[in-house]
FITI-931660 format. One record per residue (C-alpha): x, y, z; residue number from 1. Coordinates in Angstrom, 3 decimals. Each point is the difference from the previous one (the first is absolute). Layout:
BEGIN
       px       py       pz resi
        X        Y        Z  NUM
...
This chain:
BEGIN
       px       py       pz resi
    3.686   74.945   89.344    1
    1.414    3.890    0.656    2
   -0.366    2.320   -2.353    3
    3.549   -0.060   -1.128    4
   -0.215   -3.541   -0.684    5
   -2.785    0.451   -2.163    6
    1.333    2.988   -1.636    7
    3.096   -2.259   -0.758    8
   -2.322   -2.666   -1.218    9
   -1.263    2.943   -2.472   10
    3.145    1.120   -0.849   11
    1.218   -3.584   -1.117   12
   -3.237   -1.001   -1.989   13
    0.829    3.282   -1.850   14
    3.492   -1.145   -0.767   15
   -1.323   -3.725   -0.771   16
   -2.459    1.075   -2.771   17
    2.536    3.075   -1.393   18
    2.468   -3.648   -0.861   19
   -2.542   -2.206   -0.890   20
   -1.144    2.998   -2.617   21
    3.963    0.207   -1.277   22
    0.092   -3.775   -0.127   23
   -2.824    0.145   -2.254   24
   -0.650    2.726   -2.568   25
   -3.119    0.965   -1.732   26
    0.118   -1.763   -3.322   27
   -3.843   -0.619   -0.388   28
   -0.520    2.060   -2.729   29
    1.811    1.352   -2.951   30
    0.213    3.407    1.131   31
    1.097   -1.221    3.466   32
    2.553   -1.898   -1.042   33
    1.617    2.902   -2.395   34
   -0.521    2.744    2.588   35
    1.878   -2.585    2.940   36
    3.016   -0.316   -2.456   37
    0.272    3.677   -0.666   38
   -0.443    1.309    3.849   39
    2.454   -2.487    1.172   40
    2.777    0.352   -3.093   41
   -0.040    3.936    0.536   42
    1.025   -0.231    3.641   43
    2.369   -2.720   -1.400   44
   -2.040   -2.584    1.762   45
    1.305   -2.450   -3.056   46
   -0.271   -3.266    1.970   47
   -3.600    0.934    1.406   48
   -0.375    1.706   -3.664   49
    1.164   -3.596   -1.773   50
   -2.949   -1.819    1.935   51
   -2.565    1.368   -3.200   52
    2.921   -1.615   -2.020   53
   -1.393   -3.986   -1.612   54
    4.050   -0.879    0.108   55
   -0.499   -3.519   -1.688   56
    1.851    0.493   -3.027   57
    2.194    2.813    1.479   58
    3.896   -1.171   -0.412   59
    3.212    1.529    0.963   60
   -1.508    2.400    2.360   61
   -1.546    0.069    3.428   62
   -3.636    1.483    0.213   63
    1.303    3.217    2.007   64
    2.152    0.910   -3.213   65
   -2.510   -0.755   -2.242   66
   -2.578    2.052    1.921   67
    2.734    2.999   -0.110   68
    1.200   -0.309   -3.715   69
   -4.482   -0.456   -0.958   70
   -0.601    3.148    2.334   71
    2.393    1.874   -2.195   72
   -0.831   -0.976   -3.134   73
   -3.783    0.903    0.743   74
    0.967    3.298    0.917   75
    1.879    0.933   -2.776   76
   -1.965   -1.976   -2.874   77
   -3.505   -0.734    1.061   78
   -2.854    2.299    0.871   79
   -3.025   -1.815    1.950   80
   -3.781    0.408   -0.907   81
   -1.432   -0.037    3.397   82
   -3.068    0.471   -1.160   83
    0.035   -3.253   -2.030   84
    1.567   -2.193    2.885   85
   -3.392   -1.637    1.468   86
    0.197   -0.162    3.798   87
   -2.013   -3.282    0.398   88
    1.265   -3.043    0.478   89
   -1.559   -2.123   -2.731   90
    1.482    3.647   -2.655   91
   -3.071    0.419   -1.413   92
   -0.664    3.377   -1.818   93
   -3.368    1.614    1.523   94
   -0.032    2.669   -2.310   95
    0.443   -0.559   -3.785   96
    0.898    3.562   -0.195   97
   -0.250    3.336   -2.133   98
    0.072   -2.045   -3.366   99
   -2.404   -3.123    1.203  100
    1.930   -2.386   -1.866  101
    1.584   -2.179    2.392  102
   -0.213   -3.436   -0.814  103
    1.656   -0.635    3.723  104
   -3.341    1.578    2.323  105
   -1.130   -2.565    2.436  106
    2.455   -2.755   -1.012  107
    2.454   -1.299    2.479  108
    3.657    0.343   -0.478  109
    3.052   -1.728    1.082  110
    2.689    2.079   -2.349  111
    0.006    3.921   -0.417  112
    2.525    2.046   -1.749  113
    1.543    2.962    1.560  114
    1.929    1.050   -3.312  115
    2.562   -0.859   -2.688  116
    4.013    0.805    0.545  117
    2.186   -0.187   -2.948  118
    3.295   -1.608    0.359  119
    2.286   -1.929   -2.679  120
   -2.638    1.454   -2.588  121
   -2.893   -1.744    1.200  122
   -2.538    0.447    2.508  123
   -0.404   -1.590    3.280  124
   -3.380    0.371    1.593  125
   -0.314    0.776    4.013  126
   -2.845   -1.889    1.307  127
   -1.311   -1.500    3.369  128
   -1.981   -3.307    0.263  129
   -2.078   -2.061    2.002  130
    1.665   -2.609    1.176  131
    0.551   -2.321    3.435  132
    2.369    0.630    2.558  133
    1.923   -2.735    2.349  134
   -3.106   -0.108    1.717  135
   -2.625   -0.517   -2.325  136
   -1.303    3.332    0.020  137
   -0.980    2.033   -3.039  138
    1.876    3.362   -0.163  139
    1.462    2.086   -2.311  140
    3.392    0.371   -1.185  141
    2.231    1.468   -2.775  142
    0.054   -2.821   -2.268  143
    3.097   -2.419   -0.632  144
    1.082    0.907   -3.260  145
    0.012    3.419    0.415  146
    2.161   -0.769    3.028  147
    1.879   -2.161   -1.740  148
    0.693    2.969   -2.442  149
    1.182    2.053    2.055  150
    4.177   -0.058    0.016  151
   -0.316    0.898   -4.293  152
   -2.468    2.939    1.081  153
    2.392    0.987    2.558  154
    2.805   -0.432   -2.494  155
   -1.745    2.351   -2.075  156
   -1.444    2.382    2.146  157
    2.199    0.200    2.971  158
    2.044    2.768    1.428  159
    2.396    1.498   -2.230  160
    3.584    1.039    0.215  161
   -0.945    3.036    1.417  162
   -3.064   -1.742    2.424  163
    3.256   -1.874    1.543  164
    2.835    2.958    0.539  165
   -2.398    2.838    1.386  166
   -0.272    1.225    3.175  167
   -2.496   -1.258    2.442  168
   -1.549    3.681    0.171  169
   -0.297    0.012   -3.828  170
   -1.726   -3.121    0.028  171
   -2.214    1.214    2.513  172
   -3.271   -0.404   -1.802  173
   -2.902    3.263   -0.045  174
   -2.908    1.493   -1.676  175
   -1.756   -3.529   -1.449  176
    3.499   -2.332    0.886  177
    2.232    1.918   -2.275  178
    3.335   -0.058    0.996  179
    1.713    3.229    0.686  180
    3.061   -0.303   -2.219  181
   -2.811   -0.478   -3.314  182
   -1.806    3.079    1.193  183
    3.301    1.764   -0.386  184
    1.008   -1.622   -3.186  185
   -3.913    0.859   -1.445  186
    0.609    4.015    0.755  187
    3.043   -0.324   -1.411  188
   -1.222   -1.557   -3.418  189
   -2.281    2.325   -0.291  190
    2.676    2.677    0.115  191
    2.481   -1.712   -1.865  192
   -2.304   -1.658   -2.698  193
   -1.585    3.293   -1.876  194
    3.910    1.234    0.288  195
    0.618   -2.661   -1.761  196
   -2.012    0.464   -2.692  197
    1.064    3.526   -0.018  198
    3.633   -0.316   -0.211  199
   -0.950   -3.079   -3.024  200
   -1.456    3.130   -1.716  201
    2.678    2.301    0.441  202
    2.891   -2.386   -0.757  203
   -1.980   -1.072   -3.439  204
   -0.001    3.378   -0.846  205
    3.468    0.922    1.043  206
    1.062   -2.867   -3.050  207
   -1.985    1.372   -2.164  208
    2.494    3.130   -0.161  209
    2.915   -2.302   -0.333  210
   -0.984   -2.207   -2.532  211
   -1.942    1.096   -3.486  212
   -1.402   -3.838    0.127  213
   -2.148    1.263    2.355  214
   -2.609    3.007   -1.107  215
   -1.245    2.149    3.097  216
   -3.490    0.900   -1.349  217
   -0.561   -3.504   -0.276  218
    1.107   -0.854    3.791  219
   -2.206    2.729    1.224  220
   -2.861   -2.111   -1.064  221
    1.092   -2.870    2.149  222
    1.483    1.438    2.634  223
   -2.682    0.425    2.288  224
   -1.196   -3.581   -1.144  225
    3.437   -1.412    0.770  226
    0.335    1.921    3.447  227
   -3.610   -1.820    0.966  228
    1.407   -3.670   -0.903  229
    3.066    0.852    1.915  230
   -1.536    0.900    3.179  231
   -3.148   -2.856   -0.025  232
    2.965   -2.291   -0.809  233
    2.168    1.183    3.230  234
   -2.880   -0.486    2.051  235
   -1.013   -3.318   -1.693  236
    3.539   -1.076    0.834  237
   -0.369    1.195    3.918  238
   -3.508   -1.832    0.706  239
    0.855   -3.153   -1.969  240
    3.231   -0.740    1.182  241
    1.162    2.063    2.923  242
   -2.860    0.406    2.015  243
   -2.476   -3.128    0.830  244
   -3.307    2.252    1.441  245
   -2.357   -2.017    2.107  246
   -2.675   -1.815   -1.610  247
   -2.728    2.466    0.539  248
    1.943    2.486   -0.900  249
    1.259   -2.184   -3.047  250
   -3.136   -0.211   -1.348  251
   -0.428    3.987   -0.522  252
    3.656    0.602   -0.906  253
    1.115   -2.192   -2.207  254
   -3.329    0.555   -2.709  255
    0.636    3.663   -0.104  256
    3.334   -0.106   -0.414  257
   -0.295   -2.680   -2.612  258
   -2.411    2.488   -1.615  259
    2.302    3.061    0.118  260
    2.765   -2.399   -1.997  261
   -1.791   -1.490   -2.655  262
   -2.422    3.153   -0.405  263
    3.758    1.887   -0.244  264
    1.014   -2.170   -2.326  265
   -3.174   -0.078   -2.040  266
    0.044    4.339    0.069  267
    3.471   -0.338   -1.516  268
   -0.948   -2.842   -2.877  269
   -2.798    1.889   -1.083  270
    2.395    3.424   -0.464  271
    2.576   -1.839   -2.205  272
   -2.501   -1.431   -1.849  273
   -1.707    3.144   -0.298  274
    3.325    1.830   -1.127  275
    0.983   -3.058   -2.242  276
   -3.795    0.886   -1.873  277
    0.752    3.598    0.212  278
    3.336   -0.793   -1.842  279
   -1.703   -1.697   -2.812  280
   -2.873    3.096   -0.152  281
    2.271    1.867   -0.343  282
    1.948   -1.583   -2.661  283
   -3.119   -0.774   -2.004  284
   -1.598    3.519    0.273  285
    3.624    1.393   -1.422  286
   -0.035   -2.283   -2.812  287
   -3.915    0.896   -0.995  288
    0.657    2.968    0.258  289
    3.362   -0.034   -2.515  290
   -1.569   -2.634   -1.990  291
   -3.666    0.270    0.497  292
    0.341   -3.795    0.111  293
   -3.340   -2.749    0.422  294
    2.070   -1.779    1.752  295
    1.107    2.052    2.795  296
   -3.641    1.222    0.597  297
   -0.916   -3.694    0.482  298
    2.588   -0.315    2.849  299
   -0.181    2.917    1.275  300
   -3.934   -0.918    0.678  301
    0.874   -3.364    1.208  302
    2.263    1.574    2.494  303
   -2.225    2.338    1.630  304
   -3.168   -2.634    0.279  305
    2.588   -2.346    0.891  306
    2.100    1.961    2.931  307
   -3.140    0.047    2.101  308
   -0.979   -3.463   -0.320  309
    3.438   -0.996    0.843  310
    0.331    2.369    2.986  311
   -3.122   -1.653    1.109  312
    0.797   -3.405   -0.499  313
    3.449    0.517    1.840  314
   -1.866    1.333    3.203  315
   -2.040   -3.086   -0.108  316
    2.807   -1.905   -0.108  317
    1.204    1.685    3.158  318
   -3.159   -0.639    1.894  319
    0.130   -3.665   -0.990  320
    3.345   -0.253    1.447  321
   -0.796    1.502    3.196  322
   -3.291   -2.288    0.495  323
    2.673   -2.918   -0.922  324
    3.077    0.822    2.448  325
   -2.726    0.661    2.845  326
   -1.834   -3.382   -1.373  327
   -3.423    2.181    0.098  328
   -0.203   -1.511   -3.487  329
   -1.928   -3.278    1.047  330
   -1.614    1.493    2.458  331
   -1.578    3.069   -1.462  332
   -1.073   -1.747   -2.917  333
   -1.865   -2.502    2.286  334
   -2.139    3.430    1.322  335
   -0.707    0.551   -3.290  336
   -1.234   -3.141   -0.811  337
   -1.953   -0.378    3.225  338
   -1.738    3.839   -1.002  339
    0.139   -0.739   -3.763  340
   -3.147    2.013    0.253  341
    0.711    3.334    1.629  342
    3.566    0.022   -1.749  343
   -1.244   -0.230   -3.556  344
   -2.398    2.921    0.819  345
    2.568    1.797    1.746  346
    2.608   -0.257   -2.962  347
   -2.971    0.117   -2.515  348
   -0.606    3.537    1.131  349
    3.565    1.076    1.044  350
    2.189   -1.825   -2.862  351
   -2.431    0.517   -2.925  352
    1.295    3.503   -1.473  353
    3.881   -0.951    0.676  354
   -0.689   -3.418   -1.956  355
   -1.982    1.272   -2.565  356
    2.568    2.495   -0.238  357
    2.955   -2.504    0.210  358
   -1.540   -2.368   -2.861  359
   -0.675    3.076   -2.141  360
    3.264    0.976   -0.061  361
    1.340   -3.485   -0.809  362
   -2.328   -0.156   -2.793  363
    0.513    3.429   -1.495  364
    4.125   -0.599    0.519  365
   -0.444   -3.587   -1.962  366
   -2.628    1.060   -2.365  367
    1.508    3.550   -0.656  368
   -3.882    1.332   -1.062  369
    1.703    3.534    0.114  370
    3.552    1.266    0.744  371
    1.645    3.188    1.174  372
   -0.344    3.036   -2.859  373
   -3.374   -2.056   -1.541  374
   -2.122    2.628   -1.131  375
   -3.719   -1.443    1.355  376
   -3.606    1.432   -0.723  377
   -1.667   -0.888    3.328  378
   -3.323    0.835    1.255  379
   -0.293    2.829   -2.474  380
    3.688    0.939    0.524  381
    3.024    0.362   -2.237  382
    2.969   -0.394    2.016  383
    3.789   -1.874    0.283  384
    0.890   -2.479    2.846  385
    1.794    2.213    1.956  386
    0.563   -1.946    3.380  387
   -0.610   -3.649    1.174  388
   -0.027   -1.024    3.670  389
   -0.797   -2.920    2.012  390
   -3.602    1.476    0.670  391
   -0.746    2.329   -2.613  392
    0.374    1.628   -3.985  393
    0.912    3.410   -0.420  394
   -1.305    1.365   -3.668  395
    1.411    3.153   -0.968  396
   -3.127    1.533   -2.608  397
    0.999    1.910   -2.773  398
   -1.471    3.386    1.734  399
    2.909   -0.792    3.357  400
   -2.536   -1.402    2.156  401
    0.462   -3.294    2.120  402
   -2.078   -2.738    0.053  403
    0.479   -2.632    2.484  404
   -1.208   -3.745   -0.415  405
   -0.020   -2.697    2.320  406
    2.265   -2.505   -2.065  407
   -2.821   -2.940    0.431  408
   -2.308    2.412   -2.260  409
    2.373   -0.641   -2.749  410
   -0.919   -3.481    0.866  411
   -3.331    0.434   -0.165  412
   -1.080    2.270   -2.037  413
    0.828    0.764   -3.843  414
    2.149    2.669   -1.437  415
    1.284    0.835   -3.186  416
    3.754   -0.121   -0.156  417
    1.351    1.952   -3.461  418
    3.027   -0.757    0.339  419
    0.003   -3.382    1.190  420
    1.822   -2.007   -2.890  421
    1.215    2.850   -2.051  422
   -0.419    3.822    0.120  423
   -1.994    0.516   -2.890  424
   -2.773    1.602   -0.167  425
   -3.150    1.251   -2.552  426
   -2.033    3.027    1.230  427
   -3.273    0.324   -2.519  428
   -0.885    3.032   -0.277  429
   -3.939    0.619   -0.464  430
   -1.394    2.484   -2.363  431
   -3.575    0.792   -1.417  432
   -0.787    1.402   -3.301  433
   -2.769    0.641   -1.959  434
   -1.200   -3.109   -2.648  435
    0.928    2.080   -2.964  436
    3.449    0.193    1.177  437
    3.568   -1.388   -2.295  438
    0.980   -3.158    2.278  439
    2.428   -0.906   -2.884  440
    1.618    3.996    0.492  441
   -0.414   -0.801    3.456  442
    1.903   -2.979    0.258  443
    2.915    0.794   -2.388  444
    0.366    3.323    1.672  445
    0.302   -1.600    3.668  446
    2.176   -2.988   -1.359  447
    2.243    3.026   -1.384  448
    0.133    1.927    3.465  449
    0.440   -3.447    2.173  450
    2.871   -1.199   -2.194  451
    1.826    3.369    0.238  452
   -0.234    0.224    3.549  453
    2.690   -0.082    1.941  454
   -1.159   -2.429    2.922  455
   -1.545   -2.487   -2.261  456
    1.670   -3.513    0.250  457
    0.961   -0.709   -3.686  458
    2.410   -3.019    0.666  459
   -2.785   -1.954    2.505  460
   -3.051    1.893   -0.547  461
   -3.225   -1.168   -2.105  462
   -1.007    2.632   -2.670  463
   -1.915    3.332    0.759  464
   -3.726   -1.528   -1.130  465
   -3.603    1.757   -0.303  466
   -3.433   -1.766    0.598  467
   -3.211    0.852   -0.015  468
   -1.130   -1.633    3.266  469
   -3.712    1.174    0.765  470
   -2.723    2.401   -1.119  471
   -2.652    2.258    1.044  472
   -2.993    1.912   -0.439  473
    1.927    2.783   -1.324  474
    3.826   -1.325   -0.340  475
    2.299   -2.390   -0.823  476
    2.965   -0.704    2.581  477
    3.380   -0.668   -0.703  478
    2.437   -2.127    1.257  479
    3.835    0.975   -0.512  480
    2.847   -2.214    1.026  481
    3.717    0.545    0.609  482
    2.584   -1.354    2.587  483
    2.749    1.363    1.977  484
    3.462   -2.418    1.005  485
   -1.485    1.630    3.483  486
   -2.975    0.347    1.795  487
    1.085    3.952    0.806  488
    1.087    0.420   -3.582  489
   -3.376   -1.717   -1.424  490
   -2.074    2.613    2.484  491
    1.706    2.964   -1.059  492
   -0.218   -1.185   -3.878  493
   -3.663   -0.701    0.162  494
   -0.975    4.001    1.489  495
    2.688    0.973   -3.069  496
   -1.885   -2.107   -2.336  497
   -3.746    1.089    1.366  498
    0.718    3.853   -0.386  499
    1.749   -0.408   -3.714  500
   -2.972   -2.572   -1.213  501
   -2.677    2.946    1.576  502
    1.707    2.522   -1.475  503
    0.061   -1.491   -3.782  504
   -3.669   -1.032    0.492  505
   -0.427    3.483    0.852  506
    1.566    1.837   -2.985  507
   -0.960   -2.742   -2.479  508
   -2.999    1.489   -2.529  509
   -0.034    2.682    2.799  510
   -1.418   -1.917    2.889  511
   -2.711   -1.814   -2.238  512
    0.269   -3.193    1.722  513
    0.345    0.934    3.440  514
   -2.392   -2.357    2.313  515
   -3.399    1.798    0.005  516
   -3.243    0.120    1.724  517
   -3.120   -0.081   -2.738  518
   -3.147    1.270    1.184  519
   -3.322   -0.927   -2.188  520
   -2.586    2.197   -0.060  521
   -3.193   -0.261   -1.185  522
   -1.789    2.020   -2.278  523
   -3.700    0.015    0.736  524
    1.164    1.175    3.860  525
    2.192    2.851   -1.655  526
   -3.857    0.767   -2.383  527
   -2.458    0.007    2.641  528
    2.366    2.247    2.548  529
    0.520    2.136   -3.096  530
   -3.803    0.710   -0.837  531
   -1.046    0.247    4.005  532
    2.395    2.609   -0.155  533
């Protein structure tokens, strides 16, 4: 044979095993069988493409359009773990994995799942299986009823109106199979959307000059709120509805701006329920103020414990809905369940001031064991609730100083609370006098001097009283009693009260029974230091 006969014969062996490998794709193993749809369906190969297609229970369509309509629902919806497509043929897992909890490692598969698309408000799983061809070999294909499934996904997920009427350049896909016409329309949105928000501000506050029904001081607190919903709302609109990203893509996109809206929406609920507390404060500190009223102190206290718990409770809420929408729900609690260990240390550690914190202040807003303007004595302290916050107690001491408590402590710990039911309050006064001395004088004259004063609480008061409450080696002590309507007013009584009572001891028989020191001294000392001397 000449050598161009034999380079002919090379030449057509060549062409006679290219055919025979187009006549029969690699569908061996799951990851084959994906990556042989996807190669062919993005040079629009659909027919070769439709071969990793199990068409038993298609209907109504051939496989080539069924390859094409799958190919562009994957693109836009789905986003493929490589990493957990097993390239063997039996698709058994070798590796269980960084958690190494996979119940699947070393077991032989014949169905995988590539992901879930929602359509008709359900989910319909992608998956290939293991099944036999028309010759009785064993390969891999995308399995029937996701095939079957896939004219309502395409229904749902196919081009839109604006897919069909742009130009071929437009739809000229780049950077990660985004079509040129969406990377326009994303620039744009994120031009037009904080404009948006902007001119949402400025029109609000253009009303507010036409109209007394609307009061500007009380826009300018939700403006900036307002202008935030406005423009995570535009671009909410644009990704859900105008632009359908590609699948990988997808994935990223749609979470964060998911996130922007609801955490938008959650930034501007918390600042109307913050101004609708602030409204009430307000409202209640006017009135105690006016009226001095119980009452009022009791809400206003409620409303400050209670504004941070609510605050709190509403961002919770807006994490919870954002683990719901992206169904992370399921799915994060699972991790937590499988590491039940690590995350009860982890929030153990983390969570335990903020919940300790959190229950404190529900406590002390049901149980009301102090309220704003409470005079307290606390760790050797006389001082008035001055300031109550989600974390913390601000005492204002009668000497202007500050003392900050954690809120727990008043949890924890006791603390006397003098005005906790009603203001008043008895201050004894202590005084020591010698045994000799008049208690009867005593008495009358400080029952005389406590009635006649002018902050003594006649009306609710208990009498002005004097007791002989201890002795010594030298004196007897004296208790006297009188009460103020306030704790202020019983203070200020009760130094009155002291100086008068000393200085009637004091002048009475000319001092005679003034608390004295006796000294005993003994006589044969005094003799025998006499006559030495």
């Amino acid at each position: 044979m000449t050598r161009r006969g034999i380079f002919a014969l090379t030449i057509m062996l060549h062409l006679l095993c290219a055919a025979i490998a187009v006549g029969q794709p690699n569908l061996e193993t799951p990851q084959a069988a994906v990556e042989h749809f996807i190669e062919h369906a993005r040079d629009e190969g659909f027919q070769q493409a439709s071969l990793a297609l199990d068409t038993r229970l298609l209907r109504d369509l051939s496989p080539s359009e069924a390859a094409e309509q799958l190919y562009f629902v994957m693109t836009q919806e789905l986003w493929i773990d490589w990493s957990m497509l097993p390239d063997r043929a039996d698709g058994m897992i070798d590796s269980p994995g960084i958690g190494g909890d996979n119940a699947m490692v070393g077991k032989e598969r014949i169905s995988i799942p590539l992901g879930d698309i929602k359509a008709n408000g359900w989910s319909v799983p992608i998956r290939v299986d293991r099944i036999e061809d028309a010759k009785g070999e064993r390969v891999w294909k995308f399995a029937a009823q996701s095939v079957e499934n896939i004219p309502m996904l395409y229904a749902e997920h196919g081009p839109g109106w604006i897919d069909r009427h742009t130009p071929a350049w437009a739809s000229e896909r780049v950077m990660g199979g985004v079509a040129i016409w969406k990377i326009i329309v994303i620039g744009l949105t994120i031009i037009i959307a904080p404009l948006a928000g902007y001119l949402t501000a400025r029109v609000l506050r253009w009303l507010s000059t036409k109209t007394e029904k609307i009061d500007l001081t009380m826009l300018q607190k939700f403006d900036w709120p307002i202008s935030v919903v406005v423009a995570a709302f535009v671009v909410w609109v644009v990704v859900e509805f105008g632009l359908s990203l590609p699948g990988a893509i997808a994935t990223i996109a749609d979470p964060i701006v998911l996130i922007l809206l609801v955490a938008a929406l959650t930034f501007l609920l918390m600042r109307v329920l913050n101004v609708i507390i602030d409204t009430f404060a307000r409202d209640a500190i006017r009135k105690f103020h006016e009226e001095g009223s119980e009452s009022e102190r009791r809400v206003l206290t409620q409303l400050t414990v209670a504004r941070y718990t609510i605050l709190l409770v509403t961002a919770f809420v807006g994490v919870g809905i954002v683990l719901l929408q992206l169904d992370m729900a399921r799915t994060l609690g699972i991790t937590l369940m499988s590491s039940a260990g690590v995350a009860a240390v982890i929030f153990g550690i983390a969570g335990h001031a903020v919940l300790g914190n959190l229950i404190a202040g529900l406590q002390i807003a049901l149980t009301q064991p102090f309220k704003l303007g409470d005079t307290v004595y606390i760790e050797d302290n006389w001082g008035t609730i001055e300031q109550v916050s989600y974390t913390f107690v601000v005492v204002n001491t009668w000497d202007h100083r500050r003392l900050v408590f954690p809120i727990k402590y008043f949890i924890d710990n006791w603390f006397e609370n003098w005005s906790l039911n009603k203001t008043y309050l008895v201050k004894p006064i202590y005084v020591r006098v010698d045994y000799r001395a008049p208690v009867g004088k005593i008495r009358d004259k400080f029952i005389e001097l406590a009635t006649n004063h002018e902050r003594h609480d006649r009306e609710n008061g208990e009498d002005p009283e004097v007791l002989v409450t201890d002795t010594d080696g030298d004196d007897i002590i004296l208790r006297l009693c009188a009460g103020g309507a306030e704790v202020h007013d019983a203070w200020l009584m009760s130094c009155d009260l002291r100086e008068q009572i000393v200085a009637y001891i004091t002048d009475l028989d000319g001092g005679a029974y003034l608390a004295r020191t006796r000294v005993e001294v003994d006589q044969e000392l005094m003799g025998s230091g006499a006559g030495g001397a």
